[in-house]
DRENBATOR-681724 format. One record per residue (C-alpha): x, y, z; residue in three letters. Coordinates in steps of 0.2 Angstrom, whole numbers, padded with zeros to 4 digits, always signed. Last residue first. Layout:
# residues N
XYZALA ...
This chain:
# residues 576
-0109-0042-0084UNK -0123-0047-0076UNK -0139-0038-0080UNK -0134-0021-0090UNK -0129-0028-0106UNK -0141-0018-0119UNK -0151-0035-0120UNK -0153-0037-0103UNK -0158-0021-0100UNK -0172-0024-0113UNK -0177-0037-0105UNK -0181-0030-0091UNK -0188-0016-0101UNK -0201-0031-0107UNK -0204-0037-0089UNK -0209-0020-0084UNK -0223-0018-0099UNK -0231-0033-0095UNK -0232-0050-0100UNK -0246-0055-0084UNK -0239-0066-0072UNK -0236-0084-0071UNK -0222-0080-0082UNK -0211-0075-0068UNK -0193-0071-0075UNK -0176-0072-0070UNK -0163-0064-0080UNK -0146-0068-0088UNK -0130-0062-0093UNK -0114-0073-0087UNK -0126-0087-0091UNK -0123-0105-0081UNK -0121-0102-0062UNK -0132-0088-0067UNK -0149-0097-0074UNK -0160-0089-0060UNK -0176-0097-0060UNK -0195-0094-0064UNK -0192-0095-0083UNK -0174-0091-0083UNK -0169-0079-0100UNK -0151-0084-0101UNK -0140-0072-0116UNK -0126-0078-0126UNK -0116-0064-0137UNK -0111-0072-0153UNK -0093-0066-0163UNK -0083-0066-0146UNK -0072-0081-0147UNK -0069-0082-0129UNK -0090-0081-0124UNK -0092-0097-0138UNK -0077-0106-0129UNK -0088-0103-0111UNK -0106-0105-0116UNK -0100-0123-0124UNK -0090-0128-0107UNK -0105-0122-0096UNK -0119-0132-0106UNK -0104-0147-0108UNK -0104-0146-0088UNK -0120-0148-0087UNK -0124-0161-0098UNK -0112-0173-0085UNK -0120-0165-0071UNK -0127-0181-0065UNK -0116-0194-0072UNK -0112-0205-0085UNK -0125-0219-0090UNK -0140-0213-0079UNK -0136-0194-0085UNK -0136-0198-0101UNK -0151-0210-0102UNK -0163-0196-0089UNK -0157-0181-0101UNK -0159-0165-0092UNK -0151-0148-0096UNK -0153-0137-0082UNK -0169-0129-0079UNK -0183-0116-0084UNK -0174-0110-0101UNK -0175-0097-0112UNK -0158-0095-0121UNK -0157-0078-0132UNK -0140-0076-0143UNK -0135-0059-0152UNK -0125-0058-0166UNK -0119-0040-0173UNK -0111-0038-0188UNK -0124-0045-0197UNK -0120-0058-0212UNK -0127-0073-0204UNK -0117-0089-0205UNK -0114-0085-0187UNK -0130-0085-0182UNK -0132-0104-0187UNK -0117-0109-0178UNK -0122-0102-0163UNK -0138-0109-0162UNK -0131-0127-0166UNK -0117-0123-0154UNK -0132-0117-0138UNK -0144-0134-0143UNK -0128-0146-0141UNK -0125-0139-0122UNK -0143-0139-0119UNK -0150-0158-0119UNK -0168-0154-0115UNK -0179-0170-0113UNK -0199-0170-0119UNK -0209-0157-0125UNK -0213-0159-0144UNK -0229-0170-0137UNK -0239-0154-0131UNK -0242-0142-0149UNK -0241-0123-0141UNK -0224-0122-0151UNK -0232-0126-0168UNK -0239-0107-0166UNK -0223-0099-0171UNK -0228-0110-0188UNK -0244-0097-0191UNK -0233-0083-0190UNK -0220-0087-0202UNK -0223-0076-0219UNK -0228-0061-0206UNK -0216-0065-0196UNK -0202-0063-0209UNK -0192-0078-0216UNK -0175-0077-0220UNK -0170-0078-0203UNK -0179-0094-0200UNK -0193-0096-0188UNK -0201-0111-0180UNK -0183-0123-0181UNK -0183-0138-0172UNK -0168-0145-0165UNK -0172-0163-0163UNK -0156-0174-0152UNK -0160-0192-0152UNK -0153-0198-0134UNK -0139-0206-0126UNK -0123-0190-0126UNK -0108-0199-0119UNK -0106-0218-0119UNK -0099-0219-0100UNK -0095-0237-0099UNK -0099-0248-0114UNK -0118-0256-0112UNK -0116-0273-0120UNK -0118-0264-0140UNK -0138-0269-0140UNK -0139-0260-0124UNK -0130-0244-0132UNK -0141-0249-0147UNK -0157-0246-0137UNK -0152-0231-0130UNK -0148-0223-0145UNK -0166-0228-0152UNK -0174-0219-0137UNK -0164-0212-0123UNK -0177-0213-0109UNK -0188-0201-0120UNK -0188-0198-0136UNK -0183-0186-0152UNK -0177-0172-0140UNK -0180-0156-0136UNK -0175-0142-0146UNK -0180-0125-0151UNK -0177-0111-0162UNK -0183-0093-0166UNK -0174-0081-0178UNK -0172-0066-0179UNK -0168-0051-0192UNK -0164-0033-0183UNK -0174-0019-0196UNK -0182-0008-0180UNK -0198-0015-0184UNK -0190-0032-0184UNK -0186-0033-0167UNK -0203-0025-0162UNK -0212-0041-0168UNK -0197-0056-0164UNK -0198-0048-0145UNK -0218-0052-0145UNK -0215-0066-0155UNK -0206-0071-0137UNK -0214-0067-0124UNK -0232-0071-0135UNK -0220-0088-0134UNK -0217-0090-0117UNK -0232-0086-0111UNK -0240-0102-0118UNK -0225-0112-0116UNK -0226-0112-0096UNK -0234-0128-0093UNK -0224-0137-0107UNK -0209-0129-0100UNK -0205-0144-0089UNK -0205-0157-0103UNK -0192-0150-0112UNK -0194-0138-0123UNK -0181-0126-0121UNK -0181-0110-0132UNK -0170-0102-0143UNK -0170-0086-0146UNK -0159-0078-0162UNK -0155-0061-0163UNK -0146-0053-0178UNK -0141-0035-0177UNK -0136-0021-0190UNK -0150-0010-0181UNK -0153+0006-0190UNK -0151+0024-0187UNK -0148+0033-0201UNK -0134+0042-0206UNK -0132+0058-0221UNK -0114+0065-0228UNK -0112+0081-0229UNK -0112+0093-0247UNK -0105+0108-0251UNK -0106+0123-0266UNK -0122+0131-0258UNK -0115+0148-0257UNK -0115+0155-0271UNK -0110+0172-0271UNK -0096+0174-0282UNK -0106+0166-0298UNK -0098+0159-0312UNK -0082+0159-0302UNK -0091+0149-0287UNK -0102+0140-0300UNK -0087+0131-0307UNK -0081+0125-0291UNK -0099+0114-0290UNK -0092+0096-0295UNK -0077+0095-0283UNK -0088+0098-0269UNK -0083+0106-0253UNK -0085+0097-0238UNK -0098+0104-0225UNK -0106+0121-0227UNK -0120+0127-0237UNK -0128+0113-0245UNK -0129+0109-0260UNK -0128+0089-0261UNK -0134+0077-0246UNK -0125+0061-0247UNK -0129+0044-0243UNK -0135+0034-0227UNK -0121+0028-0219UNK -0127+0019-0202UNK -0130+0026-0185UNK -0133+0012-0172UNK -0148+0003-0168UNK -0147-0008-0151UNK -0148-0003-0137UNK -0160+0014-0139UNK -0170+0004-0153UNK -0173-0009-0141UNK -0186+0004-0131UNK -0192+0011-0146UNK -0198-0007-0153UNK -0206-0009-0136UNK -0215+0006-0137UNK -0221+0001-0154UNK -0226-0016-0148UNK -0236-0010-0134UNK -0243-0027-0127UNK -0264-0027-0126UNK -0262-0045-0117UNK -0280-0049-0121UNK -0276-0047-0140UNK -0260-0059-0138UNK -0271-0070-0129UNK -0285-0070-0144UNK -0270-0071-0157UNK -0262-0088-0150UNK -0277-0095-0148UNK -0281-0092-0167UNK -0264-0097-0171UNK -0269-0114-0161UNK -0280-0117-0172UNK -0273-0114-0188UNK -0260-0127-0183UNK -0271-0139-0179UNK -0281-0137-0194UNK -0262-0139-0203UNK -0257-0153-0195UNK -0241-0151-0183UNK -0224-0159-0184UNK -0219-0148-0202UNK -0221-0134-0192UNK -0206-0137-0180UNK -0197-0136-0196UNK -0182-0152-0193UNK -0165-0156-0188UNK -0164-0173-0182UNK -0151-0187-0173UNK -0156-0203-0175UNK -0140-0209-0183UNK -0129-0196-0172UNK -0121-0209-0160UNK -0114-0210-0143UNK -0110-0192-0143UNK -0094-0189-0130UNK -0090-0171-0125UNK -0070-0169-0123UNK -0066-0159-0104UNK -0049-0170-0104UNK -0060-0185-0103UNK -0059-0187-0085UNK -0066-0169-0081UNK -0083-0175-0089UNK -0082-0192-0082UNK -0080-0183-0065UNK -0095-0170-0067UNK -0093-0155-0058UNK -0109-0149-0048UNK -0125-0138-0056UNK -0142-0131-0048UNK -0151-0119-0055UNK -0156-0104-0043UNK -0171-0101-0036UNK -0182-0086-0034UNK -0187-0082-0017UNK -0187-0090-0002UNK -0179-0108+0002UNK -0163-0104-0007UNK -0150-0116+0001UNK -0133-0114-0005UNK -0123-0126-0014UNK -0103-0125-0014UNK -0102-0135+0005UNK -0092-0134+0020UNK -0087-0113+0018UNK -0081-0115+0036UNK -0086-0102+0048UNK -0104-0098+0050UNK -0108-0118+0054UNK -0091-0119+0065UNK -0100-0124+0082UNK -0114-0134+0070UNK -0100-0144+0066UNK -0091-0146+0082UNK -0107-0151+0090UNK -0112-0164+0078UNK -0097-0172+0079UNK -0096-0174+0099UNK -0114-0179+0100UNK -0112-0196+0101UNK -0095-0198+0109UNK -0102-0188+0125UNK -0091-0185+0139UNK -0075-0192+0133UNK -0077-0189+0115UNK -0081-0170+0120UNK -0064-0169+0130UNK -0056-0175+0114UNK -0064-0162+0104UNK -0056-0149+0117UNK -0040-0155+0115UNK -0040-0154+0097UNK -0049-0137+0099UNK -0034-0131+0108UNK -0023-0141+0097UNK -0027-0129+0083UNK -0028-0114+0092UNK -0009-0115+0095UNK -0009-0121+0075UNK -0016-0106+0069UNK -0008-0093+0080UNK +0009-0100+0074UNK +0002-0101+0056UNK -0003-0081+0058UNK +0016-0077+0066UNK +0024-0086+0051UNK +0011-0078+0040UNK +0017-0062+0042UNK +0035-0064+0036UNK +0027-0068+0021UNK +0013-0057+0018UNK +0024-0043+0021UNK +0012-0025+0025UNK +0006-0035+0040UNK +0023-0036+0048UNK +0022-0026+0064UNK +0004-0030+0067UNK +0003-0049+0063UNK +0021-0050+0076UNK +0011-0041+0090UNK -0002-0053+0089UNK +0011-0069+0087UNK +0022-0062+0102UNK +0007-0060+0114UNK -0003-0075+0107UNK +0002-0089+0121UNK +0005-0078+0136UNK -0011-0069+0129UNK -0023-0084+0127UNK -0030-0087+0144UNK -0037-0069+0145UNK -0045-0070+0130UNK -0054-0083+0138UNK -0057-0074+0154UNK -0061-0059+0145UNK -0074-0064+0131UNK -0090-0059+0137UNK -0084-0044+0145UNK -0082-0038+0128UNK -0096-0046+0120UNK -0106-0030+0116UNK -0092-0018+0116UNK -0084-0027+0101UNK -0064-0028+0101UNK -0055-0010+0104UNK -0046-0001+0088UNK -0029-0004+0082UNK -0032-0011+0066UNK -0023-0026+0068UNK -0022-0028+0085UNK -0043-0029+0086UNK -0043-0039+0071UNK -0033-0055+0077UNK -0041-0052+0095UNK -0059-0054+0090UNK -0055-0069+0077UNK -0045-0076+0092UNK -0060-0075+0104UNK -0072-0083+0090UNK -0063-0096+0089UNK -0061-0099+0108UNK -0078-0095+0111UNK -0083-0107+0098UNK -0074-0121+0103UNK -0078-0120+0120UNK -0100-0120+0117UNK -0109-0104+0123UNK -0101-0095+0110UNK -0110-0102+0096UNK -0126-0094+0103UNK -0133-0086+0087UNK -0131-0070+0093UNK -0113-0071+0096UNK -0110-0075+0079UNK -0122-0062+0072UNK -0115-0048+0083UNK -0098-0053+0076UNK -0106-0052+0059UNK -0110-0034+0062UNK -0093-0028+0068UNK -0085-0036+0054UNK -0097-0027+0042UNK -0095-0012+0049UNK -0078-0012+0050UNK -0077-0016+0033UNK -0088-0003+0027UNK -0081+0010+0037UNK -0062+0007+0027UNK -0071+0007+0012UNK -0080+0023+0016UNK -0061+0031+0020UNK -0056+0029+0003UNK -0042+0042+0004UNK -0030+0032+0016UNK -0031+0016+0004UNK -0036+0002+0013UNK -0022-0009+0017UNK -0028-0016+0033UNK -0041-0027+0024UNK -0028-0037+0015UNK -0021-0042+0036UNK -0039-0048+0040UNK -0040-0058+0025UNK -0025-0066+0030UNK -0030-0068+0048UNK -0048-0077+0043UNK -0037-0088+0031UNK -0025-0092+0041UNK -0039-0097+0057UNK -0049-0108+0046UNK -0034-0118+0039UNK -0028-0120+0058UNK -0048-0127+0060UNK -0047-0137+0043UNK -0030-0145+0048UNK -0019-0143+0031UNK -0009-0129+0033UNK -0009-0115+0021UNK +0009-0109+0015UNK +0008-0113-0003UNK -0008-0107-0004UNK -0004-0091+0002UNK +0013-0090-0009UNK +0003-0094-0023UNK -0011-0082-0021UNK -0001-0066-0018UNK -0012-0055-0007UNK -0014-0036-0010UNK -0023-0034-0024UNK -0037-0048-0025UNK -0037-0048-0005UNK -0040-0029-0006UNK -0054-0031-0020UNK -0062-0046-0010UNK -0064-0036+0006UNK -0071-0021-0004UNK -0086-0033-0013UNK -0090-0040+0003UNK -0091-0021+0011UNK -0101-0018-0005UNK -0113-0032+0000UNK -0114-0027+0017UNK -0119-0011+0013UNK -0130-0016+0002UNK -0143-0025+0015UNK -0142-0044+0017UNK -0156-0055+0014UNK -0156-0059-0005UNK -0136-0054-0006UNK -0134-0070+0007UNK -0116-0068+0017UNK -0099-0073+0017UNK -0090-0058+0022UNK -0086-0064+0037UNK -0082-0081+0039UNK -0067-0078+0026UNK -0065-0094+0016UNK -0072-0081+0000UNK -0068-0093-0016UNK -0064-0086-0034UNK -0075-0100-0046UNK -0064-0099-0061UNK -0074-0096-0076UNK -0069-0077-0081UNK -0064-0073-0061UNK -0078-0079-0053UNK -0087-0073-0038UNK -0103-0081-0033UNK -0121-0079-0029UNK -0125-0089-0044UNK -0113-0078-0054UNK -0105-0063-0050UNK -0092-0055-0060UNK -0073-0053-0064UNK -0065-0053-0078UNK -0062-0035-0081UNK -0049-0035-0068UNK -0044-0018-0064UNK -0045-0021-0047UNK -0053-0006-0038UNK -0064-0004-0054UNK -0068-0022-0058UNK -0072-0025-0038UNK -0084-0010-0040UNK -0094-0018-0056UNK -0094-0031-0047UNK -0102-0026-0033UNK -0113-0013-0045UNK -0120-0030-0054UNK -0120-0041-0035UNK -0133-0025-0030UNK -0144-0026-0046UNK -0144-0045-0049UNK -0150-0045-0029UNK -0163-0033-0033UNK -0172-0043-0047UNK -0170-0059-0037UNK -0181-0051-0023UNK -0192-0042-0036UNK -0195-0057-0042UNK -0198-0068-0025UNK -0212-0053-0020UNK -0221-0055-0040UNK -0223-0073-0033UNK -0213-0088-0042UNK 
């Protein structure tokens, strides 16, 4: 990942931060965030079927992401969910059309006084109808004729003239449709503040267009049968949302995750096949003691070379993190509360002055943060960086009194192991759940400072602890841990280059089968509220699993820039 790709993932966590921020504030739904480049709702996925304000925050500029985030507020506010679902027909073209029309009838309840919204929108309608015609989807029937509706829907709707540019462009088709749109467009205007009486004049224009394009696939068939479904989907390419993954060829990527059918089969219950191999062990007590003092020495020379600013960083997490605590009294003083103990000298002596005391604070951190880092075999090239990163962060946390504590886990084999072996052993039942020997390695206790535990940080550097990363398991064993800690304050740092992978479990269940239980665990833990959960991404964006989360480049220097990043992060200003 290039310092350009994380800047670029940088400012697209910025702008979908403030959009959601905005959508929370028009809304009033503190739920609702951005994730993956999508909007939830908590952990609903909220879907955007409207062609235009789907677009790429990476590429886009902000105005169009804040006209996206307005579209959505109005359709959150002013369209009753049921009643539209209820109502939607099945054809995916007539679906298409009740959807654009619907969101185009939210959008026309702007508030009076928020003209910029109102700008927004129109600009961002205007400029993926340029887009549209642009990309030469007009030139084929099916896309004239959509696009042509999708023209004349918004023009009567907000009483303004369809797009100069194609204008001309579109008269003979739109020409062709009044007799059969008159009524229908006059009907979206009168009633656009009744979703219900609306939609029958929406549905009508739906299905007339409906077995338009019906007629015009057929047409297709006749002339060229080969080519006729290839055509209509690239004719509707910008319109329908056909598929949940988005391409990321530039920049930094996001993980990739699905729905896992034996996961959703078992009532959403995580299955272990068996715990008998199953470890928790000091990473330290894996290493050799020369080897260990070797790599510490290593670990100290690129520590040197990095010249990082602990004190500075310390400051930094200071400002996020301590808080004023009780710090005694301060007796004599000359205003504050009277003391009880001191009335005698005021008749003993009139003049005295100093018969008060206040109560003292300190700033301190009443905090415990525990990072917990993925050592599957990916991060074995990037361990290095990872951990000055992170005894970095241990150092400075500790000089402002926050314990920590710095885990790992990986897993005992690969391909399954010994549990693996007894599922063959046991005729291979279908869908065992969790096949592998988990090993949550523990570097650095809470108990123990990192003075007392810097040379078994350095365990991490040691190659063959790297090998299969089963996530969701890690997250609860961390969390559990923290929460047997008596701070008030529990703070949870995942780092992470990928989504959990575990080639027996997924072979024998599914492919997001260890996803899901990641999202599942982050999700119950994130209700309960005693642990705050954190994703640190090493080269990717961990956001379709981490409401919190930052992508980092550790192929670059641990400068100062990446540690306020952090920082941010920590204080909760990255994807809330």
């Amino acid at each position: 990942m290039t310092a350009s790709a994380q800047q670029q993932a940088l400012r697209q966590q910025r702008i979908e931060e403030l959009c959601a921020a905005s959508l929370r504030a028009l809304t009033g739904d503190a739920d609702l965030h951005y994730r993956g480049r999508r909007l939830y709702r908590g952990e609903v996925r909220l879907p955007t079927h409207a062609p235009h304000l789907r677009i790429d925050p990476g590429q886009d500029n902000f105005a169009d992401c804040r006209a996206v985030a307005d579209g959505m507020a109005l359709r959150l506010l002013h369209s009753d969910t049921y009643l539209h679902r209820r109502l939607r027909p099945e054809g995916s073209v007539e679906r298409l059309i009740f959807e654009l029309l619907e969101q185009l009838r939210t959008e026309t309840r702007t508030p009076r006084d928020m003209p910029g919204m109102r700008d927004n929108l129109h600009r961002r309608f205007s400029s993926w109808s340029r887009d549209f015609y642009r990309s030469g989807l007009t030139e084929g029937s099916i896309g004239m004729l959509v696009y042509t509706v999708a023209q004349m829907g918004w023009s009567r709707l907000n009483a303004c003239p369809v797009l100069e540019e194609t204008e001309d462009y579109i008269e003979s088709t739109r020409a062709s449709l009044v007799n059969e749109l008159g009524t229908a467009l006059a009907g979206l205007r009168r009633h656009r503040d009744n979703q219900a009486a609306y939609a029958e004049h929406a549905l009508a224009i739906a299905r007339i267009v409906g077995d338009r394009v019906r007629v015009e696939r057929a047409q297709a068939d006749e002339d060229d049968p080969g080519d006729a479904d290839e055509t209509t989907r690239e004719a509707f390419a910008l319109l329908l949302d056909l598929d949940d993954a988005e391409g990321d060829d530039d920049g930094v990527a996001a993980a990739t995750t699905g729905h896992s059918k034996v996961f959703e089969d078992t009532a959403q219950t995580y299955r272990v096949f068996t715990t008998r191999y199953d470890r928790e062990v000091t990473a330290s007590h894996l290493v050799r003691r020369a080897l260990l003092r070797e790599y510490r020495e290593h670990l100290d020379r690129a520590t040197a070379e990095q010249g990082i600013n602990l004190p500075r960083l310390a400051r930094r997490l200071a400002t996020v993190l301590c808080e004023p605590r009780p710090d005694g009294r301060a007796f004599g003083e000359e205003e504050g509360h009277i003391d009880g103990r001191r009335l005698a000298q005021l008749v003993s002596s009139p003049t005295e002055r100093r018969l008060f005391y206040r109560d003292q604070h300190k700033l301190g951190a009443d905090c415990a943060v525990s990072l917990l880092i993925d050592c599957s075999g990916s991060m074995k090239h990037h361990i290095e960086p990872v951990t000055l990163m992170a005894e970095s962060l241990i150092r400075a946390l500790e000089m402002i009194g926050a314990s920590t504590e710095l885990l790992g886990f990986t897993t005992g084999a690969w391909n399954g192991g010994r549990a693996y072996k007894d599922w063959m052993r046991q005729g291979r039942p279908r869908h065992p759940g969790r096949l592998n020997e988990v090993c949550h390695l523990v570097v650095k206790s809470a108990e123990r400072s990192w003075r007392r535990a810097r040379n078994d940080i350095a365990a991490l550097l040691k190659p063959d602890l790297f090998r299969e990363g089963i996530d969701g398991e890690a997250v609860d064993w961390a969390c559990e841990r923290l929460l047997g800690r008596p701070e008030s304050r529990r703070m949870l740092i995942v780092i992470s280059d990928g989504c959990p992978a575990d080639s027996a479990t997924n072979l024998t269940n599914d492919t997001y089968y260890l996803d899901n239980h990641l999202k599942d665990v982050i999700a119950r833990r994130t209700r309960e509220g005693h642990v705050e959960i954190l994703g640190l991404g090493v080269g990717l964006d961990l956001s379709p699993f981490y409401r919190r989360c930052l992508a980092t480049d550790m192929t670059q220097a641990l400068d100062s820039h990446l540690f306020d990043e952090i920082v941010a992060l920590i204080g909760g200003r990255h994807r809330r």
